[in-house]
PyMOL Python script that loads the backbone (N, CA, C, O; Angstrom):
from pymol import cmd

cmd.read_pdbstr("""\
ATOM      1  N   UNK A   1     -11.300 -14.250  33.888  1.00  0.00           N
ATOM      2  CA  UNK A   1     -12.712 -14.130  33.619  1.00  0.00           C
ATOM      3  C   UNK A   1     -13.045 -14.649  32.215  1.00  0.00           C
ATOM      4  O   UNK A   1     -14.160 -15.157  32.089  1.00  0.00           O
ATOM      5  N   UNK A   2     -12.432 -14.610  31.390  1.00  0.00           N
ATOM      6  CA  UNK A   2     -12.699 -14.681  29.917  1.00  0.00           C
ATOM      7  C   UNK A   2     -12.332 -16.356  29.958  1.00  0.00           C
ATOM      8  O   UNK A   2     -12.847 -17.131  29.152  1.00  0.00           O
ATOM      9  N   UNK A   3     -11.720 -16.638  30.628  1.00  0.00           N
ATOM     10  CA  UNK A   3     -11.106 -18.603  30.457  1.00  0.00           C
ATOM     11  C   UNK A   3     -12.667 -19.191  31.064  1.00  0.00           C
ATOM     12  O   UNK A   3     -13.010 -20.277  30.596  1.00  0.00           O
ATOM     13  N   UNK A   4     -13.703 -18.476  32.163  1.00  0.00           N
ATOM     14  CA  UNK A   4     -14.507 -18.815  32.448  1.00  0.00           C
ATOM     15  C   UNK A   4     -15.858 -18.633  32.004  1.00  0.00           C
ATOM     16  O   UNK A   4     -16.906 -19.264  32.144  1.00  0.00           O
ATOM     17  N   UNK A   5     -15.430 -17.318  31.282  1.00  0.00           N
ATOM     18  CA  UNK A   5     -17.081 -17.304  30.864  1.00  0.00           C
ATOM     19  C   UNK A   5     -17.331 -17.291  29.258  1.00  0.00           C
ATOM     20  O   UNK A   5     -18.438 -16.920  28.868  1.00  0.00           O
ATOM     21  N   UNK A   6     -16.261 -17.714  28.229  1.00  0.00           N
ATOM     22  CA  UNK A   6     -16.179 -18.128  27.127  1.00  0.00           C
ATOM     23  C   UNK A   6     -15.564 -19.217  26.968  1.00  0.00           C
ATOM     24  O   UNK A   6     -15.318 -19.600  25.824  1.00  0.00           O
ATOM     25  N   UNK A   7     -15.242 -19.835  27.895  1.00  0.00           N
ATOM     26  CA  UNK A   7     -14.350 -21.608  27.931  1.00  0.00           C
ATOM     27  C   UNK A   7     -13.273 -21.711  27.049  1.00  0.00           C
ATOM     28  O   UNK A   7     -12.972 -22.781  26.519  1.00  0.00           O
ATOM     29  N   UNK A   8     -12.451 -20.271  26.789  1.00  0.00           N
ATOM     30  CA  UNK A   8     -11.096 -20.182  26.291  1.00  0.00           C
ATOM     31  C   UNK A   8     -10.195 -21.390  26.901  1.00  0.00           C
ATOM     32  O   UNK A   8     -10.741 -22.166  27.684  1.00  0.00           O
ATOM     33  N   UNK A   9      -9.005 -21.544  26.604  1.00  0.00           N
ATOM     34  CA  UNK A   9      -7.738 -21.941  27.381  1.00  0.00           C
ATOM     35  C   UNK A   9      -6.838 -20.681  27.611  1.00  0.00           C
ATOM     36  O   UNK A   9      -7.240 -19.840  26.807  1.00  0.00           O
ATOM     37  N   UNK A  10      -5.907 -20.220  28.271  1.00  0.00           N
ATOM     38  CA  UNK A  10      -4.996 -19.974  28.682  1.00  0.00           C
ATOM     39  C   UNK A  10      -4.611 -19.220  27.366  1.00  0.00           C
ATOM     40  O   UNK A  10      -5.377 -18.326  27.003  1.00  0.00           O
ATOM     41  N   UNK A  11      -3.740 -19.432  26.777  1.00  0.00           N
ATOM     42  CA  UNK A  11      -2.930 -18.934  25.288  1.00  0.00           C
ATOM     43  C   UNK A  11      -3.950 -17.945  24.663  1.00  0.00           C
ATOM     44  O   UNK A  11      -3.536 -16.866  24.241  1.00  0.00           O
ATOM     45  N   UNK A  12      -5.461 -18.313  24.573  1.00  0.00           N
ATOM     46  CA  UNK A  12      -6.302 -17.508  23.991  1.00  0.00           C
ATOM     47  C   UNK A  12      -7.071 -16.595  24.201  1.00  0.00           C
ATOM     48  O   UNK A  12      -7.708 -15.955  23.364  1.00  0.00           O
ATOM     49  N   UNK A  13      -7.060 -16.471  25.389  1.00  0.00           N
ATOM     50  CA  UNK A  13      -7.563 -15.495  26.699  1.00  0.00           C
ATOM     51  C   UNK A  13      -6.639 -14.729  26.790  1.00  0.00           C
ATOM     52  O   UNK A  13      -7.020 -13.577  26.991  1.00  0.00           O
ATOM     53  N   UNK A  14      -5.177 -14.898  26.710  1.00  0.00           N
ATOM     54  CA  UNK A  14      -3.856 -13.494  26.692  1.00  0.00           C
ATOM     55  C   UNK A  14      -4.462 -13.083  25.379  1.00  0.00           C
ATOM     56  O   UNK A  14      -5.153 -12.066  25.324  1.00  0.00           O
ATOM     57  N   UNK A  15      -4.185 -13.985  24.094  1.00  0.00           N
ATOM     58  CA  UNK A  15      -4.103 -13.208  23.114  1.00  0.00           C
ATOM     59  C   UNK A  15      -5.261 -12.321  22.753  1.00  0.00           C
ATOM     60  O   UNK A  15      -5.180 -11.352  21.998  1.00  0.00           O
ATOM     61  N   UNK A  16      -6.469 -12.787  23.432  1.00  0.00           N
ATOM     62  CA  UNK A  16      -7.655 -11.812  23.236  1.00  0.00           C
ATOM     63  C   UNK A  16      -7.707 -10.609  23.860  1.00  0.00           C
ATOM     64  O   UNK A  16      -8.191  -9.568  23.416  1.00  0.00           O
ATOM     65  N   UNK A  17      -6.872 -10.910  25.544  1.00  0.00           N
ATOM     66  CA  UNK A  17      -7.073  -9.775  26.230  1.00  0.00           C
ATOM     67  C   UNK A  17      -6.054  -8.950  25.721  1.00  0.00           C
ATOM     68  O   UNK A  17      -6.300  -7.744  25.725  1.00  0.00           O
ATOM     69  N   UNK A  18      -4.773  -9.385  25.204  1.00  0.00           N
ATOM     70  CA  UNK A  18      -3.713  -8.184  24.847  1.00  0.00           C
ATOM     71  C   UNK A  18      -4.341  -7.614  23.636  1.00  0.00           C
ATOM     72  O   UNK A  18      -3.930  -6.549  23.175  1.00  0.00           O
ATOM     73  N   UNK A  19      -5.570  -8.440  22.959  1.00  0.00           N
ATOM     74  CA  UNK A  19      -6.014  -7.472  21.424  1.00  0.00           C
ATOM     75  C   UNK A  19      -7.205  -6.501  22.213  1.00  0.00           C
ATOM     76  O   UNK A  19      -7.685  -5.781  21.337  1.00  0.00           O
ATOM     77  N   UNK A  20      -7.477  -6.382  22.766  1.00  0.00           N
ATOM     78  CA  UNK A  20      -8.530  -5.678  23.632  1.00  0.00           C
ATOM     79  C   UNK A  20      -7.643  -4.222  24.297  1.00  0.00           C
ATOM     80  O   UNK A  20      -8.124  -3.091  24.221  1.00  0.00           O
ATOM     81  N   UNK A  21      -6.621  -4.448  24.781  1.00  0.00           N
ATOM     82  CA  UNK A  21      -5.775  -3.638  25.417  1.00  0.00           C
ATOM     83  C   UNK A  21      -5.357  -2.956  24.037  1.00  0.00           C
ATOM     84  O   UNK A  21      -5.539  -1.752  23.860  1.00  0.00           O
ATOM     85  N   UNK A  22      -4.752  -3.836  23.006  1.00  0.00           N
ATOM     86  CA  UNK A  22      -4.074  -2.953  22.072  1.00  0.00           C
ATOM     87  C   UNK A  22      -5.127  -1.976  21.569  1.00  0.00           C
ATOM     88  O   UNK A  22      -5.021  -0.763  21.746  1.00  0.00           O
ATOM     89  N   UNK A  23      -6.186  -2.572  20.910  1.00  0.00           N
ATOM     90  CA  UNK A  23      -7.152  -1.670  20.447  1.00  0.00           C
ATOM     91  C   UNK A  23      -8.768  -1.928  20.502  1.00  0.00           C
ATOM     92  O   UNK A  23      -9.407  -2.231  19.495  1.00  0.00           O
ATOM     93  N   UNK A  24      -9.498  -1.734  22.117  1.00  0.00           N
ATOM     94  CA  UNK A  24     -10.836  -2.244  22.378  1.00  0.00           C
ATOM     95  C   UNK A  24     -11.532  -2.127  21.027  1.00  0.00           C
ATOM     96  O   UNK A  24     -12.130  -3.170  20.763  1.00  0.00           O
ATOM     97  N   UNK A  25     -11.616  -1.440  20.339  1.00  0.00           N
ATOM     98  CA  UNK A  25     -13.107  -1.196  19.634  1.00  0.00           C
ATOM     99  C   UNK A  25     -13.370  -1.673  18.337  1.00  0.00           C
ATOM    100  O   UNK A  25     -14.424  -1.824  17.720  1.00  0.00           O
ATOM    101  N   UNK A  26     -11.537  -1.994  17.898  1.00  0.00           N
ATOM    102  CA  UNK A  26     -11.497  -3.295  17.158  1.00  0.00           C
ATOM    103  C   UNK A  26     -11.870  -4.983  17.677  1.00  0.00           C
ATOM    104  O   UNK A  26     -12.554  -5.784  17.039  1.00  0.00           O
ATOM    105  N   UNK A  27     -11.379  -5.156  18.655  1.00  0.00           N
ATOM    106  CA  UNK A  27     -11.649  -6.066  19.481  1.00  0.00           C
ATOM    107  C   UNK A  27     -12.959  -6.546  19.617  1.00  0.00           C
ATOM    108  O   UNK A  27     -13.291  -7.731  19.563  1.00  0.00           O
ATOM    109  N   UNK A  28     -13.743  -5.512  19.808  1.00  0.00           N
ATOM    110  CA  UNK A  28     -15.219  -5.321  20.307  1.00  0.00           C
ATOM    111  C   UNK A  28     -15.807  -5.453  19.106  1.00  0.00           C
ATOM    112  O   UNK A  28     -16.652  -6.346  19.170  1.00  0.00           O
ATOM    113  N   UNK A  29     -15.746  -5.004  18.122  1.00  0.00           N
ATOM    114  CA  UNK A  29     -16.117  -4.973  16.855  1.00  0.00           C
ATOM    115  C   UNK A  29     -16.202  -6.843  16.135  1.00  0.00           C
ATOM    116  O   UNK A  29     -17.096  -7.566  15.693  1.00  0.00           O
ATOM    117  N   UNK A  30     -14.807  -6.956  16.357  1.00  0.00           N
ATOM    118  CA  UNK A  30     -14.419  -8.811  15.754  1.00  0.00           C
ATOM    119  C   UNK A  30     -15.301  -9.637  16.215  1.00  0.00           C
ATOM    120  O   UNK A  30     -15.747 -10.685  15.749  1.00  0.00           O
ATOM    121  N   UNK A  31     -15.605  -8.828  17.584  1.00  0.00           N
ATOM    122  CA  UNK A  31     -16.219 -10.096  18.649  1.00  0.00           C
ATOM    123  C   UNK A  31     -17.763 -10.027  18.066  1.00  0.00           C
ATOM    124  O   UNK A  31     -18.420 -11.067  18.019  1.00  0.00           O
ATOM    125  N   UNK A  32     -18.237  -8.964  17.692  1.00  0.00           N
ATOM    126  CA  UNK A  32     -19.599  -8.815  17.142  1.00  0.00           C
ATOM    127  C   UNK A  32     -19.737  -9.751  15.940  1.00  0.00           C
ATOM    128  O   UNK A  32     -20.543 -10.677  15.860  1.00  0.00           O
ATOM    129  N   UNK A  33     -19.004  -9.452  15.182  1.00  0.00           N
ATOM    130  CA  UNK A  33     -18.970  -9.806  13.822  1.00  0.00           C
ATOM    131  C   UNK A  33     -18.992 -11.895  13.742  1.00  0.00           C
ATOM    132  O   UNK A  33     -19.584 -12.735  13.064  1.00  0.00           O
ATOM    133  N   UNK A  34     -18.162 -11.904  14.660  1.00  0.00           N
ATOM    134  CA  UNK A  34     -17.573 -13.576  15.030  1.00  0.00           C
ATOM    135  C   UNK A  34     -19.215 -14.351  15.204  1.00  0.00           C
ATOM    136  O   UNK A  34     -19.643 -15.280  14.518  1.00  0.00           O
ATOM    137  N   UNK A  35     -20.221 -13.342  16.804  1.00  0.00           N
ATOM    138  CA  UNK A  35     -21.368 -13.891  16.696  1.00  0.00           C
ATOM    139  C   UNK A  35     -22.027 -13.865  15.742  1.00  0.00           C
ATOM    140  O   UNK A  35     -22.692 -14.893  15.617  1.00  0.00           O
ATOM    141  N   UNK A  36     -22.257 -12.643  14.443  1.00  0.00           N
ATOM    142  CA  UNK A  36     -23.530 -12.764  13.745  1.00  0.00           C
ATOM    143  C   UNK A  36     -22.576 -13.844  12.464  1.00  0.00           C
ATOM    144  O   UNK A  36     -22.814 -13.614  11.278  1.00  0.00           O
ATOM    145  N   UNK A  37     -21.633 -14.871  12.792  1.00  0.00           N
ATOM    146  CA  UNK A  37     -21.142 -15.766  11.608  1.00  0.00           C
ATOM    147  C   UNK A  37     -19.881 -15.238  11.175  1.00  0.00           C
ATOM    148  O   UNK A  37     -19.265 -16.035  10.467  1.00  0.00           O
ATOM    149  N   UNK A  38     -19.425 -14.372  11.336  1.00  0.00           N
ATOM    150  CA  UNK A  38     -18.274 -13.955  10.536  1.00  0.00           C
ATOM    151  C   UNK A  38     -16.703 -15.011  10.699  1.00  0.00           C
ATOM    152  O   UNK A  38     -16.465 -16.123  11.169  1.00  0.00           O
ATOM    153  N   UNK A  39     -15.968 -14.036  10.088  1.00  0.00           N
ATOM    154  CA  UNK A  39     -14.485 -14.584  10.422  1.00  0.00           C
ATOM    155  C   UNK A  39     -14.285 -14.677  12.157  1.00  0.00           C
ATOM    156  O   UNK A  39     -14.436 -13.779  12.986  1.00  0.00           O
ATOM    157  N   UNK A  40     -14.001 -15.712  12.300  1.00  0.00           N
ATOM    158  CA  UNK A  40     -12.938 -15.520  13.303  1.00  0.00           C
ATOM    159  C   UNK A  40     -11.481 -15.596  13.507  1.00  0.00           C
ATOM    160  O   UNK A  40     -10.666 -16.227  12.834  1.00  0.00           O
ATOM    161  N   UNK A  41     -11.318 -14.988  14.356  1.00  0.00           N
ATOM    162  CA  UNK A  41      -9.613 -14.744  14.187  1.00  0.00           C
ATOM    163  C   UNK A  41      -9.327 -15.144  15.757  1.00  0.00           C
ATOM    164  O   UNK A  41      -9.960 -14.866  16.776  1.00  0.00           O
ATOM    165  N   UNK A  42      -7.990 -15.990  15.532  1.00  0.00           N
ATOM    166  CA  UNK A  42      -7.609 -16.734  16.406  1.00  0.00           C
ATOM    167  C   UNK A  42      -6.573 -15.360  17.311  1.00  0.00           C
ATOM    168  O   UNK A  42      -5.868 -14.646  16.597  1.00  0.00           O
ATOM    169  N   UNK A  43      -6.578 -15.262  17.933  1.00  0.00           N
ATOM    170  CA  UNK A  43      -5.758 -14.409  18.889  1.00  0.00           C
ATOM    171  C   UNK A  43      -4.425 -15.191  19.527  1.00  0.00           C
ATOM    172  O   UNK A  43      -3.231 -14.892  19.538  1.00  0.00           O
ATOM    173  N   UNK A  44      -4.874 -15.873  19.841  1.00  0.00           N
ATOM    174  CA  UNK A  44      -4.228 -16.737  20.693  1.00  0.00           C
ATOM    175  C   UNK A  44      -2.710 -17.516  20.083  1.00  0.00           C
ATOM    176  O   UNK A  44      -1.665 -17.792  20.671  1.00  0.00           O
ATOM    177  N   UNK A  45      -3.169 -17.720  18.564  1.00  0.00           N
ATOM    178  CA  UNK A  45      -2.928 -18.830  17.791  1.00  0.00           C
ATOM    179  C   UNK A  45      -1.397 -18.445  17.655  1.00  0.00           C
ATOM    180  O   UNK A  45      -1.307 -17.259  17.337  1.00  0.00           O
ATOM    181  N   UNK A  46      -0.140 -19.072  17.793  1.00  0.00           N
ATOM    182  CA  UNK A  46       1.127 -18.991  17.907  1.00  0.00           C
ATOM    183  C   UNK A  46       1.580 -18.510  15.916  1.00  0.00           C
ATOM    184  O   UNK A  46       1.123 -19.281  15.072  1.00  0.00           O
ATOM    185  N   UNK A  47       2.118 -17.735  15.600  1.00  0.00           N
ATOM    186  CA  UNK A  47       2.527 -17.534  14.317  1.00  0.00           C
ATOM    187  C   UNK A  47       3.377 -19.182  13.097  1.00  0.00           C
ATOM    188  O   UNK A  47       4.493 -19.291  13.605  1.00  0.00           O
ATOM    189  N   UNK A  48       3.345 -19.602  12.647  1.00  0.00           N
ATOM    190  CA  UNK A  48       3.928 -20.649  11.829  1.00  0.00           C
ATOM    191  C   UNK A  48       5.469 -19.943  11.502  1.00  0.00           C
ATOM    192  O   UNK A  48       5.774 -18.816  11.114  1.00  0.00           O
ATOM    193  N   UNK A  49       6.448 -21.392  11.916  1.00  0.00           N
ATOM    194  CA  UNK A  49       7.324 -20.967  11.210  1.00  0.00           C
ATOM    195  C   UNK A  49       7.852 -20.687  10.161  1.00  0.00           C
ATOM    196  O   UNK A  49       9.052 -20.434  10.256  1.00  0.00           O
ATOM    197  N   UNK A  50       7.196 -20.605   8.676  1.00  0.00           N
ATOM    198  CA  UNK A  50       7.175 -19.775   7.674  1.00  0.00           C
ATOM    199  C   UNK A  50       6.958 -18.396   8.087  1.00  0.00           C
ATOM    200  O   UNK A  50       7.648 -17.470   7.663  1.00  0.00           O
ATOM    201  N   UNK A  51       6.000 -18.258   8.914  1.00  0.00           N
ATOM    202  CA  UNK A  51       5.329 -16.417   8.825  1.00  0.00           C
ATOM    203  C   UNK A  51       6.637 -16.006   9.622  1.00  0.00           C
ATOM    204  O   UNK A  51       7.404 -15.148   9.183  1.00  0.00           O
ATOM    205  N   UNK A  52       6.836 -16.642  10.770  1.00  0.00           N
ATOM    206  CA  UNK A  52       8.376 -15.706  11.582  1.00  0.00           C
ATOM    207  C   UNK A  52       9.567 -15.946  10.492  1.00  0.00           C
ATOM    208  O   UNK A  52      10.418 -15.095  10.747  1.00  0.00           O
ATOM    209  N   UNK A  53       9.931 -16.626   9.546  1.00  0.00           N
ATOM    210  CA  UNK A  53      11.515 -16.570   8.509  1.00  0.00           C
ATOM    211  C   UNK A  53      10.876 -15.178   7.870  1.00  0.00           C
ATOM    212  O   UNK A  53      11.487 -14.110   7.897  1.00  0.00           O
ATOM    213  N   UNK A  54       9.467 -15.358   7.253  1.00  0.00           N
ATOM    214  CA  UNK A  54       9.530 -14.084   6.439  1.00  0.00           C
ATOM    215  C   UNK A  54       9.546 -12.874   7.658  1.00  0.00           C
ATOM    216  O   UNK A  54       9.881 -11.712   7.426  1.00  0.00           O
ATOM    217  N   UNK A  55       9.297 -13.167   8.436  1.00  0.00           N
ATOM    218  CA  UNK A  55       9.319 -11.774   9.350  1.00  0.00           C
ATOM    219  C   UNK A  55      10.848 -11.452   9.659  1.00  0.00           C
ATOM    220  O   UNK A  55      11.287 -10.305   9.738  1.00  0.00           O
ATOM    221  N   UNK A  56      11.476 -12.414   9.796  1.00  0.00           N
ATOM    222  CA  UNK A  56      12.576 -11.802  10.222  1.00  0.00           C
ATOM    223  C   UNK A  56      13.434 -11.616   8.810  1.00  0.00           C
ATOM    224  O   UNK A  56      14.280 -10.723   8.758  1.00  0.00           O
ATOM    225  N   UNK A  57      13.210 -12.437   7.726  1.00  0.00           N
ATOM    226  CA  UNK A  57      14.455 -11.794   6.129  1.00  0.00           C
ATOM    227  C   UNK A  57      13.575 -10.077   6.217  1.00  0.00           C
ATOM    228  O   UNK A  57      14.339  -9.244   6.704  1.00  0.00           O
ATOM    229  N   UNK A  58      12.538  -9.640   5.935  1.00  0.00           N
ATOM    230  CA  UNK A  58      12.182  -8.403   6.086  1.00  0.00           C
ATOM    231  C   UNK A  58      12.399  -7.557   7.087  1.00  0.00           C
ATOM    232  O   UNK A  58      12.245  -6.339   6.995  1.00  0.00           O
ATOM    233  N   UNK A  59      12.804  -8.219   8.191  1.00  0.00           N
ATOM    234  CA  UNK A  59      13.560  -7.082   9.236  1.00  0.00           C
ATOM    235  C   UNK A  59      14.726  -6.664   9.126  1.00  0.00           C
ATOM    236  O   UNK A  59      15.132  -5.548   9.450  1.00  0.00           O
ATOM    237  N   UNK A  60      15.440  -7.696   8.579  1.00  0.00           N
ATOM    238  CA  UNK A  60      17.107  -7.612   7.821  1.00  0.00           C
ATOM    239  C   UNK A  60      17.000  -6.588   6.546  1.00  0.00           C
ATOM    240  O   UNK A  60      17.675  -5.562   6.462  1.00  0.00           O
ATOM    241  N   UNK A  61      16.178  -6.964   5.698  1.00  0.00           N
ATOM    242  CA  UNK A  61      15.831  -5.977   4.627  1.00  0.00           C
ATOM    243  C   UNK A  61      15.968  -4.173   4.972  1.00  0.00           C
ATOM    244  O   UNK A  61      16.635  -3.241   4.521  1.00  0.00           O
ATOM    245  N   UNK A  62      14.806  -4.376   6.139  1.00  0.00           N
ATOM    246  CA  UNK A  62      14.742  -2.965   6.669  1.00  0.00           C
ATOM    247  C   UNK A  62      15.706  -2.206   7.377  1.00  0.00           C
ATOM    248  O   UNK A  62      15.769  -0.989   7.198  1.00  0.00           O
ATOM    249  N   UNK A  63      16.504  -2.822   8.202  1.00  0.00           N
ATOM    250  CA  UNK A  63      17.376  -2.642   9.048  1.00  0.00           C
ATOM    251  C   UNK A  63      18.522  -2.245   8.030  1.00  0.00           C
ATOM    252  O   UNK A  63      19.038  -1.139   8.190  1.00  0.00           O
ATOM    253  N   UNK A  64      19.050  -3.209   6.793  1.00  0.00           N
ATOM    254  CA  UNK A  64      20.034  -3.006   6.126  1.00  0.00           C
ATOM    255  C   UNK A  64      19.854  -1.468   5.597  1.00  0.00           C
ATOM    256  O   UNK A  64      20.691  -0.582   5.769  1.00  0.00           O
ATOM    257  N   UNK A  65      18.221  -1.272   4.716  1.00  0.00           N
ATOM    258  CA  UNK A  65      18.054  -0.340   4.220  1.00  0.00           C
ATOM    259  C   UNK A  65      18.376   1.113   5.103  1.00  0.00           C
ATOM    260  O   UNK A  65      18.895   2.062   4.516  1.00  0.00           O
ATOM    261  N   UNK A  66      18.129   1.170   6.119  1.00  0.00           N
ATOM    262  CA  UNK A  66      18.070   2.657   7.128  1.00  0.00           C
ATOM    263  C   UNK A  66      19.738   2.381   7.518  1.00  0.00           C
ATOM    264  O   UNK A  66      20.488   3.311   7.222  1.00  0.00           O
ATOM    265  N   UNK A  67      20.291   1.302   8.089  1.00  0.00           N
ATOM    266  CA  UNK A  67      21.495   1.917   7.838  1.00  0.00           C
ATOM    267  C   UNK A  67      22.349   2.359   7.002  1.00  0.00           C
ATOM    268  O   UNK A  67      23.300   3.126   7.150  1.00  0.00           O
ATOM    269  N   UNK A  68      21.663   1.448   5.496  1.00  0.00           N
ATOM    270  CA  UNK A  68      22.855   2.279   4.478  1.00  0.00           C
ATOM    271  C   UNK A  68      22.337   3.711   4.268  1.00  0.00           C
ATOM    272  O   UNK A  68      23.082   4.556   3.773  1.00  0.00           O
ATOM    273  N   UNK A  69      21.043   4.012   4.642  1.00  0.00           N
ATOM    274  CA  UNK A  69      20.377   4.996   4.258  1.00  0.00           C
ATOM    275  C   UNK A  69      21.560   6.256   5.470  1.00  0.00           C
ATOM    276  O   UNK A  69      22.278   7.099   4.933  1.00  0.00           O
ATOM    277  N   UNK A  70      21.534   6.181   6.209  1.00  0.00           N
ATOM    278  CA  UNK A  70      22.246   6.958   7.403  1.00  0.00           C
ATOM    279  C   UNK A  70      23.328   6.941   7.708  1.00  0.00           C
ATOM    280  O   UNK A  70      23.692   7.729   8.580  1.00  0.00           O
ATOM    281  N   UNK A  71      24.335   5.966   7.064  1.00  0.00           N
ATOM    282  CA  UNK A  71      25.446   5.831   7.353  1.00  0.00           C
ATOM    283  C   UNK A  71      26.032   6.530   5.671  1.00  0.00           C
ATOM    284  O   UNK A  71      27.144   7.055   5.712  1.00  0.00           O
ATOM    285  N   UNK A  72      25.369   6.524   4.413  1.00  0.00           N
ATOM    286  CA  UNK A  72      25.530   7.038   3.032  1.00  0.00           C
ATOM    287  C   UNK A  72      24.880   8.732   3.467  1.00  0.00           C
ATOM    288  O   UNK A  72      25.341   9.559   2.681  1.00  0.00           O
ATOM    289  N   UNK A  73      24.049   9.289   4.402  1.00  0.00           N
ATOM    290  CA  UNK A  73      24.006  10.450   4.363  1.00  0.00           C
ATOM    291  C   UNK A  73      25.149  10.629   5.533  1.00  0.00           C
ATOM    292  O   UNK A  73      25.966  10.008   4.852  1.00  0.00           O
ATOM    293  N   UNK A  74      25.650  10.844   6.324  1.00  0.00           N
ATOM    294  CA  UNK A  74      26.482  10.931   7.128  1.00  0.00           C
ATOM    295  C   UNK A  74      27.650  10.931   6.224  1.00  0.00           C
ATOM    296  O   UNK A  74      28.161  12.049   6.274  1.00  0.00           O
ATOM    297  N   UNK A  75      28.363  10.059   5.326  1.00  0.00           N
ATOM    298  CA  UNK A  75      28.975   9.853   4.444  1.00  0.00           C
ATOM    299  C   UNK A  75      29.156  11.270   3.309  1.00  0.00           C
ATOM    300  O   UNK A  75      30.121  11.957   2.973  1.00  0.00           O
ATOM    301  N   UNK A  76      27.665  11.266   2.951  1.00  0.00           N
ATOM    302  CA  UNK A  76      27.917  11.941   1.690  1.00  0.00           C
ATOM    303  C   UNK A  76      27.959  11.246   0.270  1.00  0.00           C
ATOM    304  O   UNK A  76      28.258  11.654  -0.853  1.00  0.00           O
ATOM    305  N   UNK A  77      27.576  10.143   0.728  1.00  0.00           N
ATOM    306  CA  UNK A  77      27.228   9.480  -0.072  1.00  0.00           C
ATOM    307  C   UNK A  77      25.793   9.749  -0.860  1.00  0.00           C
ATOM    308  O   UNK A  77      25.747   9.465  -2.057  1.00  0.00           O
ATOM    309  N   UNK A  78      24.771  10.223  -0.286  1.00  0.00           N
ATOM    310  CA  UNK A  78      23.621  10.067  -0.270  1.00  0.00           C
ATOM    311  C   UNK A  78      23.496  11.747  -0.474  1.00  0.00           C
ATOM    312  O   UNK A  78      22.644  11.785   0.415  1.00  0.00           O
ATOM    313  N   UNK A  79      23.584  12.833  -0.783  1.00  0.00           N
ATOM    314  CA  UNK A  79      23.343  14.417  -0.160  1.00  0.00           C
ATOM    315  C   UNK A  79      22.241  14.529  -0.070  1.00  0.00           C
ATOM    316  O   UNK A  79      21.411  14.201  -0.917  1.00  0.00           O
ATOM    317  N   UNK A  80      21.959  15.224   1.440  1.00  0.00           N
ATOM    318  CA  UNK A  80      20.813  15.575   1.853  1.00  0.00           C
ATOM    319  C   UNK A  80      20.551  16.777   1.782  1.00  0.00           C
ATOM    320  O   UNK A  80      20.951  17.142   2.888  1.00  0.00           O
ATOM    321  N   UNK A  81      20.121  17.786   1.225  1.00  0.00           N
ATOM    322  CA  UNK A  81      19.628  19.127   1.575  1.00  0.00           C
ATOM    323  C   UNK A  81      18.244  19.629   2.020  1.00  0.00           C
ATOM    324  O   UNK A  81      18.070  20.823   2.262  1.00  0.00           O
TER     325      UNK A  81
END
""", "prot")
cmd.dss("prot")
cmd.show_as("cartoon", "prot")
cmd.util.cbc("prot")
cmd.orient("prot")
């Protein structure tokens, strides 16, 4: 419905409808804002491969951190009381 009655493509019609599902009233809100001129925000729009390297060195970051964090209390490394 949305590929037909806003002349989306495909890619941008998921990404709108999964932002609608995640959280309507944000969704609903963007979409207001988009008509009276505002930002628009691409839904659809695939991430750059810069934004996924930094996404993933910060998942390594995090991941490293909670295991030393849990494997140093388990240890005794870390005392928890």
């Amino acid at each position: 419905k949305m590929m037909a009655t806003e002349g989306w493509d495909k890619q941008e019609a998921m990404g709108n409808f999964d932002a609608y599902l995640e959280n309507p009233n944000d969704w609903a809100f963007q979409k207001i804002e988009e008509k009276k001129g505002g930002f628009k925000r691409e839904y659809g729009k695939m991430p750059s491969t810069k934004q996924l390297g930094l996404n993933a060195v910060w998942s390594c970051v995090v991941v490293w951190f909670f295991y030393d964090l849990i494997t140093g209390v388990a240890s005794g490394k870390y005392p928890f009381e």
